[in-house]
N, C-alpha and C positions, 0 to 999 in steps of 0.2 A: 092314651093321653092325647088331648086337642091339642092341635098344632099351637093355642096361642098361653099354654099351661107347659110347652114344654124349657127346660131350666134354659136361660141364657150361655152366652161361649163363658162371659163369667165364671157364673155359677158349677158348668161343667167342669172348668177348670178345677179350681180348688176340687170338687166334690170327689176328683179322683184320689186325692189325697199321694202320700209318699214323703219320704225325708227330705225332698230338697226341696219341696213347696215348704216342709213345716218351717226350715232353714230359712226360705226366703222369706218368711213371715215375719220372724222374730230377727231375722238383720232390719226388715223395711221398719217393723215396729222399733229397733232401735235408734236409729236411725232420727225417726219422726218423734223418738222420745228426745234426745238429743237436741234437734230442734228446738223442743217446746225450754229446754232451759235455755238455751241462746237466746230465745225471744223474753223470757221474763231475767236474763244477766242485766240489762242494766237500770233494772230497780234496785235490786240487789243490795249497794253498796249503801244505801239511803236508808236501809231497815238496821234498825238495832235489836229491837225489841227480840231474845231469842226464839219466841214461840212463834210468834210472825215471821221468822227467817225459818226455821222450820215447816210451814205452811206453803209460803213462798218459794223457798229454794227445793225444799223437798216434794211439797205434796202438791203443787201447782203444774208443774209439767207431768207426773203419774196423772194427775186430774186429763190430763187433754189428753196424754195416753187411753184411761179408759173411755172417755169419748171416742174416740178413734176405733176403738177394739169394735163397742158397743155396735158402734155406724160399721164397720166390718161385717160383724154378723147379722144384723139386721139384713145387709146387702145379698148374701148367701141364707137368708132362711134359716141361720143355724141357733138364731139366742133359745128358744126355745128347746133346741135338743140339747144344749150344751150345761141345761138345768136341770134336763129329765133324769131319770133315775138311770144309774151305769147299765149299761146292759152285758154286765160278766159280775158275777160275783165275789166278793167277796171270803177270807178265811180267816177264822180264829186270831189265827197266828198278828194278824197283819193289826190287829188293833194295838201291840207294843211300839209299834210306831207312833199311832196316833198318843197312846200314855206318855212316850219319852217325849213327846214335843208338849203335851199338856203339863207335863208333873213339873219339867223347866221353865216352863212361861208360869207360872205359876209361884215358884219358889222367886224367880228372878221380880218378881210385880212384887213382892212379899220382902224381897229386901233392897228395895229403894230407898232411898231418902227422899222422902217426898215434901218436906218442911222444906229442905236445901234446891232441889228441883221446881218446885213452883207450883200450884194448879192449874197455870195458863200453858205452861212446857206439856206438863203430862198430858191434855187435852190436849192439846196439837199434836202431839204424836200418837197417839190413839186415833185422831184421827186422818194420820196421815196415814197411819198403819193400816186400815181401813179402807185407803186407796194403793197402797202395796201391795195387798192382798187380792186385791179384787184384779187389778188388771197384770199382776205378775201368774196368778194362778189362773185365771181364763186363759193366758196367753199359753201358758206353756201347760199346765194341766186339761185345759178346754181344746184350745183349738190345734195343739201337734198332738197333742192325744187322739183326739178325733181325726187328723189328718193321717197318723198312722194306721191307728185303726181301719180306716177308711181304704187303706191300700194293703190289706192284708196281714200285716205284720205279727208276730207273736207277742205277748204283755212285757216278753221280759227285754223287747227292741225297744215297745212302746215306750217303758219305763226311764230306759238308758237314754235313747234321743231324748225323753221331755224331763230330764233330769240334767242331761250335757247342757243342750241347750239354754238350759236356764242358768247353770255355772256358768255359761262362756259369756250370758250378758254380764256378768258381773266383773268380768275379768276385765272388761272395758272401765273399770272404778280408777286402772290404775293411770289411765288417760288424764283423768283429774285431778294428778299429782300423787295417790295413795301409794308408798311402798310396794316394794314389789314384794318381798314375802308378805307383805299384809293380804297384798290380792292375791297371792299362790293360796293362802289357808284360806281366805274367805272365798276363793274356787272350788277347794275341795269339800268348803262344810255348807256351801251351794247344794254342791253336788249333793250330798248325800243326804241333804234336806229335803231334793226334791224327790227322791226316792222318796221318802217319808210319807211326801206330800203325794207321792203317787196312789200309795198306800192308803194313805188317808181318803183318797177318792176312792177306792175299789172297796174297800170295807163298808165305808160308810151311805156309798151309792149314789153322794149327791155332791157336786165342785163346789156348793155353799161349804161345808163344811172343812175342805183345803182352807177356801177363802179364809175362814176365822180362825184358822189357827194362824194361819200365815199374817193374818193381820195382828194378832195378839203377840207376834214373837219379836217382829220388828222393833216396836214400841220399847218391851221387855227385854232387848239387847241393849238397844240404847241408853235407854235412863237408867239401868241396871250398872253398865261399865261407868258412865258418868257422872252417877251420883250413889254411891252402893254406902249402903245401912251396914254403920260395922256391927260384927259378930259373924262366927264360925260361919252361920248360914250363908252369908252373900259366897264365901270360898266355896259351897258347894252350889251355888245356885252358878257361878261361874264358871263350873267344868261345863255347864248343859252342851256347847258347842260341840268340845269334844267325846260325848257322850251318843249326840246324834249322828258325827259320823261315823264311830263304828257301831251303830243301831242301825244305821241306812247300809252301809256297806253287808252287814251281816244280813241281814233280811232282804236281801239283792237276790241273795243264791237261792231261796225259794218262792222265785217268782214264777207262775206257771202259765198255760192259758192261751188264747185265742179268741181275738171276737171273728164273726163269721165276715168277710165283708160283704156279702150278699142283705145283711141284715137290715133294717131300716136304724136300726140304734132302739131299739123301743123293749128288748127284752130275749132274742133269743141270740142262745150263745152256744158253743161247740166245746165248752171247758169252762170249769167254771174255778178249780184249785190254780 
């Protein structure tokens, strides 16, 4: 390699990977997410309209979140591999993950009341969902996945760190006044989402498709609990939560595998169950 091709102290850094760079990543991104709402608080109180407070309170600091991520990996060389196709494959089995998170988002979209919620609600949350998705699952599906991976670890480490870590940002909800058993269960069906979500990238082989689910569930929790369409179905579209975590919990114990970290990320793997 010419001396003037070779990776910056940066770029070496991260590139070694490990848990407490992934760590440090997703505190600094909270961090700097946190920020971006203090800076848009005090418009805040001026908006009424709810789909614009939704855009606003919600989906405008994730927006400078994924800018941030974006400018991250840009800075390391990594958007491109972080899109390329997994290099561990995939098993049968792991596609029930992606069904129990489809069949939910799905039933929950189907019994909304959407007369009562609004056209300009639903659209705002689609697509705020849409930025939930994207810079929740880069962050912890993309970049501590690859961070692990990167320093050896086995799938089933991978899985738990970029699964904790993604429950422990949320745990920070209850900072903003939410109950604390509210934040205890929405920790643990974090967690066991992001197993899900883990899943959903190793089967399917590509972080687009975490993204869309992740962003389709958001929305679909939301206006689902908020405005739910009576009859029988919205009661079963409402178990989904607890349905995924013991879907995530039980499909945890056959997690197998090993990416090489010798590998370039491009296709060879040393296990692939």
């Amino acid at each position: 390699m010419a001396e003037h091709d070779a990776p910056s102290g940066w770029r070496r850094f991260w590139n070694r990977g490990g848990w407490w760079r992934a760590l440090a990543l997703v505190v600094g991104y909270y961090v700097l997410y946190q920020a971006g709402g203090l800076l848009v608080g005090p418009i805040v109180p001026g908006i009424t309209d709810p789909a614009l407070k939704v855009l606003v309170v919600t989906g405008l600091p994730i927006l400078i979140g994924c800018a941030l991520l974006i400018a991250f990996a840009l800075s390391l060389g990594w958007l491109r591999e972080l899109f390329a196709r997994q290099p561990i494959h995939g098993a049968w089995w792991m596609w029930v993950a992606v069904a129990v998170v489809v069949v939910f988002n799905v039933l929950r979209f189907a019994t909304i009341d959407y007369h009562t919620a609004g056209s300009s609600l639903v659209l705002a949350w689609l697509a705020t969902g849409l930025l939930i998705g994207f810079a929740e699952e880069v962050l912890t599906r993309g970049f501590v996945v690859n961070l692990m991976r990167r320093a050896g670890y086995r799938e089933i480490s991978v899985a738990l760190v970029s699964a904790a870590l993604f429950a422990v940002m949320h745990a920070g909800n209850v900072l903003d006044g939410q109950g604390i058993n509210t934040t205890l269960f929405q920790v643990g069906y974090t967690f066991a989402f992001g197993l899900c979500m883990y899943l959903a990238l190793r089967v399917t082989g590509n972080l687009i498709w975490p993204i869309l689910l992740h962003a389709t569930t958001d929305p679909s929790i939301f206006l689902q609990s908020e405005y739910p369409a009576a009859g029988s179905l919205s009661e079963i579209a409402a178990l989904g939560n607890i349905v995924v975590i013991a879907a995530g919990l039980i499909l945890l114990v056959f997690i197998r595998g090993r990416v090489d970290p010798a590998v370039d990320f491009t296709g060879r793997v040393d296990a692939r169950a």
